[in-house]
C-alpha positions in Angstrom: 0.0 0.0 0.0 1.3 3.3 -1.0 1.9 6.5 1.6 1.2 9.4 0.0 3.3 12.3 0.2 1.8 15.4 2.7 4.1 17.5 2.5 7.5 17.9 1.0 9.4 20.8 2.9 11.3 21.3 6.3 9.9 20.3 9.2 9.9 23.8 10.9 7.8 24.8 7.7 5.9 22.3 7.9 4.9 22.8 11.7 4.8 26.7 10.9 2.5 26.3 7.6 -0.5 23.5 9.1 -0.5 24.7 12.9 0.8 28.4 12.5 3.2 30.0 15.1 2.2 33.6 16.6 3.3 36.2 18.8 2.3 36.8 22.7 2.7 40.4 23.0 2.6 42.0 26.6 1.7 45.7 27.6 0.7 47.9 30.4 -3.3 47.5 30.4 -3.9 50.9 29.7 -2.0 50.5 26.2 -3.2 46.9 25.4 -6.3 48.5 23.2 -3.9 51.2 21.5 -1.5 48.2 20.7 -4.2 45.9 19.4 -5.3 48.7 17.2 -2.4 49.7 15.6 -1.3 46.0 14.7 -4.7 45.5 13.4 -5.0 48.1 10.7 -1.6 46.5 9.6 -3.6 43.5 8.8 -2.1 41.4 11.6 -4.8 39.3 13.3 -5.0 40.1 16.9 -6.8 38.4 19.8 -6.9 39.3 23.4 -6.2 35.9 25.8 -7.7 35.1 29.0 -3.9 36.2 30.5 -4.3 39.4 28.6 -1.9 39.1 26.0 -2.4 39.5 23.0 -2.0 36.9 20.3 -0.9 38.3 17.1 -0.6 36.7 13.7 0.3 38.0 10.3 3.6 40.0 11.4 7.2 39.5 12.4 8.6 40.5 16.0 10.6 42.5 14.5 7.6 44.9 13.1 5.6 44.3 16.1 8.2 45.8 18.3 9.3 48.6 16.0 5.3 49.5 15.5 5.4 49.6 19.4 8.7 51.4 20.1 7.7 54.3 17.6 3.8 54.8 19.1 5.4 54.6 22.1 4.0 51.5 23.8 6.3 49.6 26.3 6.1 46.6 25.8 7.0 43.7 28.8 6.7 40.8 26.3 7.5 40.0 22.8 7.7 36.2 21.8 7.1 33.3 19.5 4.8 31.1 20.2 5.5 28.0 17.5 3.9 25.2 17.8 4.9 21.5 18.2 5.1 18.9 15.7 1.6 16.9 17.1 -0.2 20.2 16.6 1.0 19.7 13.0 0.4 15.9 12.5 -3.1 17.0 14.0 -3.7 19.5 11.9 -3.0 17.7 8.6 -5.2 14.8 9.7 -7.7 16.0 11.1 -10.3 15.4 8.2 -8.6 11.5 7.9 -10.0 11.0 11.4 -12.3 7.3 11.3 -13.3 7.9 14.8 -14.2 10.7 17.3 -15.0 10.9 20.7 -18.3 11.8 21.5 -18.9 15.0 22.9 -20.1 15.1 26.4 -23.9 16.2 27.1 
């Protein structure tokens, strides 16, 4: 029986491209909005935690913290959030899944 090929690329691309990697970005409270604002009408895709932070896709470190540094905003986090190679395998196969758990009521 034949394997087919998913993917033919390195692994940290792989991981990045089917489970994504983003950015926890930490602020003082009263500049989170500000922050989330800014990133967002640079197309990033922002989303306030339950911790707070703010997790950012769609945009380097690098940008994120130079966006901050020139409007201003201290920042008390900036870091990559990659994810591991099960989130991957998880990802690609979800839709191959023969059985599921069922939910609980």
């Amino acid at each position: 029986m034949a394997v087919p090929v998913m993917a033919d690329k390195p692994l940290a691309d792989l991981i990045d491209s089917a489970a994504g990697a983003h950015l926890t970005i930490r602020t003082l409270p009263a500049r989170r909005g500000e922050l989330a604002a800014t990133l967002r009408a640079l197309e990033a895709r922002v989303e306030t935690r339950a911790d707070d932070a703010l997790a950012v896709r769609g945009t380097t470190p690098q940008e994120a913290g130079m966006l901050a540094h020139h409007r201003g905003i201290p920042l008390t986090e900036l870091s990559i959030q990659r994810s591991t190679l099960e989130d991957a395998y998880m990802a690609l196969t979800d839709d191959a899944v023969e059985y599921r758990a069922k939910e609980a009521a």
